[in-house]
C-alpha positions in Angstrom: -3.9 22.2 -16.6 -5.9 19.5 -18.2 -7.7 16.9 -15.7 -6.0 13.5 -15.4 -8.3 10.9 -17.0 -8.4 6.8 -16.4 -7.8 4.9 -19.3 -9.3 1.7 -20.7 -5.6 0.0 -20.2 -5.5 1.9 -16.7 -8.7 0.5 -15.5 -7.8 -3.1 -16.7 -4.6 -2.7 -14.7 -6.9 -1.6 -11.7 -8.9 -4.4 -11.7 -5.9 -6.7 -12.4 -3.8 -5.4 -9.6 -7.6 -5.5 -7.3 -7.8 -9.3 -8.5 -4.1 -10.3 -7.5 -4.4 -8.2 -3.9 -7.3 -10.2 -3.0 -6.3 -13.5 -4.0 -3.1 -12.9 -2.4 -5.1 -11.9 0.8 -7.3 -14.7 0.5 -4.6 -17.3 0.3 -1.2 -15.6 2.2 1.8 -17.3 1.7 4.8 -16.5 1.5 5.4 -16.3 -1.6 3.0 -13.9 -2.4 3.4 -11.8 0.4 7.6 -11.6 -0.8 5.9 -11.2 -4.9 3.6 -8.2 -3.0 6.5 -6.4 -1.3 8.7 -7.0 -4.1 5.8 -5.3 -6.3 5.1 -2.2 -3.9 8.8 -1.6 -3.6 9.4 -1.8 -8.1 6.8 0.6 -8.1 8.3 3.4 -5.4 11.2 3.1 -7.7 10.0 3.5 -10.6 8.4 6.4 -8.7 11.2 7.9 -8.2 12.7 7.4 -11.5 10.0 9.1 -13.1 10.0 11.9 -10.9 13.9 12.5 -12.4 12.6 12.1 -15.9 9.5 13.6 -16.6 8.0 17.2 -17.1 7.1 20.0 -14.9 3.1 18.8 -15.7 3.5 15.5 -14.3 6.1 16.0 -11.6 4.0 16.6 -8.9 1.5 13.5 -9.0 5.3 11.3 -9.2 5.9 13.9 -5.7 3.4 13.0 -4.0 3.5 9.1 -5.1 7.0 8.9 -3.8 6.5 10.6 -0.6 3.4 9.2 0.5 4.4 5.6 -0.7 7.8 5.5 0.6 6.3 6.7 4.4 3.8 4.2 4.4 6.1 1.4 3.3 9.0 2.3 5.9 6.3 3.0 9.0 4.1 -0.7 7.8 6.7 -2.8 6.4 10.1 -1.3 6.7 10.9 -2.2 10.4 9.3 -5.3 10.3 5.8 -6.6 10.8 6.2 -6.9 14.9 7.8 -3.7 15.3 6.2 -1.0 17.8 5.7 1.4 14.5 3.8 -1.2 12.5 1.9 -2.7 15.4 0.6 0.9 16.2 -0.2 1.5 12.8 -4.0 1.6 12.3 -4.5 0.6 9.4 -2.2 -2.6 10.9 -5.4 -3.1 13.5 -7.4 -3.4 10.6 -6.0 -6.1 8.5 -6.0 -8.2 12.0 -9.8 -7.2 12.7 -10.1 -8.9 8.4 -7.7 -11.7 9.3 -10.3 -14.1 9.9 -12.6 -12.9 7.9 -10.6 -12.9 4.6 -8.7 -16.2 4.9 -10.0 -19.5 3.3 -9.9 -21.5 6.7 -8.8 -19.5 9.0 -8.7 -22.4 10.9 -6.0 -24.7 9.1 -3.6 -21.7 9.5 -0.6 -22.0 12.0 -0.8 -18.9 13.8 2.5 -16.7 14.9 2.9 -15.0 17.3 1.5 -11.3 16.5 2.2 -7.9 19.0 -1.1 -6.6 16.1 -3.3 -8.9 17.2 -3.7 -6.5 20.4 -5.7 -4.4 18.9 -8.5 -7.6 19.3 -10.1 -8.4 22.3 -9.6 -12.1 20.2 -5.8 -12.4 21.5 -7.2 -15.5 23.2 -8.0 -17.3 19.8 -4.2 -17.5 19.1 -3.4 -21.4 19.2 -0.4 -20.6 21.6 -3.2 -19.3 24.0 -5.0 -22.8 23.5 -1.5 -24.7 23.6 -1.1 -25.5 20.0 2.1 -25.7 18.9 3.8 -23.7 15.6 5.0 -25.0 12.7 7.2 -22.6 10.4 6.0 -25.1 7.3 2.3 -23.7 7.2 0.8 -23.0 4.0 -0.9 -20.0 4.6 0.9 -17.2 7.1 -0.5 -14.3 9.4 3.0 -12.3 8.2 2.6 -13.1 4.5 -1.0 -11.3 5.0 -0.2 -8.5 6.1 3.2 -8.4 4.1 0.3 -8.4 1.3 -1.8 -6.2 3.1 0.6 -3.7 3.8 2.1 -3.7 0.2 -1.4 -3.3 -1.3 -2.0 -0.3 1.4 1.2 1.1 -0.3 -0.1 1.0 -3.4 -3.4 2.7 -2.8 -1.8 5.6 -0.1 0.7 6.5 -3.4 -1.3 6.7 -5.8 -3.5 8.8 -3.8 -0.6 11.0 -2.6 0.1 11.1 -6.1 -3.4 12.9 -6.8 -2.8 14.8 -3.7 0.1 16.5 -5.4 -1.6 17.1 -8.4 -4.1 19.0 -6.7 -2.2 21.0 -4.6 0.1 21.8 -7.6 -3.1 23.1 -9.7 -4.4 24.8 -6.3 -0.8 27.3 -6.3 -1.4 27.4 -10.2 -4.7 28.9 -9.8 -3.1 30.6 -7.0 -0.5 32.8 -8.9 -2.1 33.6 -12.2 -3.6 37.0 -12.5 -7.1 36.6 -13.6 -7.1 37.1 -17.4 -3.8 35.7 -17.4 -3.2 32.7 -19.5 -1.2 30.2 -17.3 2.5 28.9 -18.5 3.2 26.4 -15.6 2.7 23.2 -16.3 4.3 23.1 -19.6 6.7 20.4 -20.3 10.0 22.0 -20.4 12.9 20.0 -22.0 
């Protein structure tokens, strides 16, 4: 089996998607945390559709994509961003830990209420702790971070369940040829 390669058009979509993610994180709004969901959740299905449409050799990279990036979307996003599974999610406690360090102003943000920011010992920096009140009109949001977070997560954990599969597949390969034998899985096959 020949070893997956990155292409020139491949890394410029890397970067691209890298460039959007951190702007998006930089400057959370709704918007771009519905654009970020929207984009994790095109790209599980068009997971999925490729894993009924192409070959045996690239089957098990769309496997591994699809299981891997549907899990992580359902357990961080799926139930909702205060749910018990998404506030016990570590990677959850880390996007609160980068809250404040990522946003432009930090301070300008109407906080919400968040069951994440547990994971802190900060939960006295919320402004309902100080007695500020909440406006549902803020510009830049707490959810539509980690709505952008989570997506972006999504997007890495797939792709790397993706290469998970891939390596597994060509770890049975290996596996179940004789030595000497030339190997016939892996072929596209029609």
């Amino acid at each position: 089996m020949r070893r997956s390669r990155l292409t020139i058009a491949g890394s410029m979509g890397l970067v691209g998607f890298a460039a959007v993610c951190f702007y998006a994180l930089k400057y959370p709004s709704r918007l771009l945390g519905n654009l970020a969901f929207s984009a994790a959740l095109a790209a599980l299905v068009l997971g999925l559709v490729a894993l009924a449409i192409v070959g045996a050799r690239s089957r098990p990279f769309w496997k591994g994509f699809s299981i891997v990036g549907w899990a992580y979307l359902i357990a961080s996003l799926g139930m909702g961003p205060d749910s018990e599974m998404c506030s016990g999610l570590v990677t959850t406690g880390l996007l609160d830990l980068a809250y404040d360090r990522i946003v432009a102003n930090p301070e300008s943000v109407v906080m919400f209420p968040r069951k994440w920011k547990q994971w802190t010992d900060q939960a006295s920096d919320f402004p309902f702790a100080r007695g500020k009140e909440s406006s549902m009109h803020s510009i830049f949001s707490p959810w539509a971070f980690l709505q952008v977070g989570h997506s972006a997560l999504t997007a890495v954990f797939a792709t790397l369940g993706g290469f998970l599969g891939l390596a597994l597949a060509r770890r049975r390969e290996t596996a179940e040829v004789p030595p000497g034998q030339p190997s016939t899985r892996g072929a596209d096959h029609p």
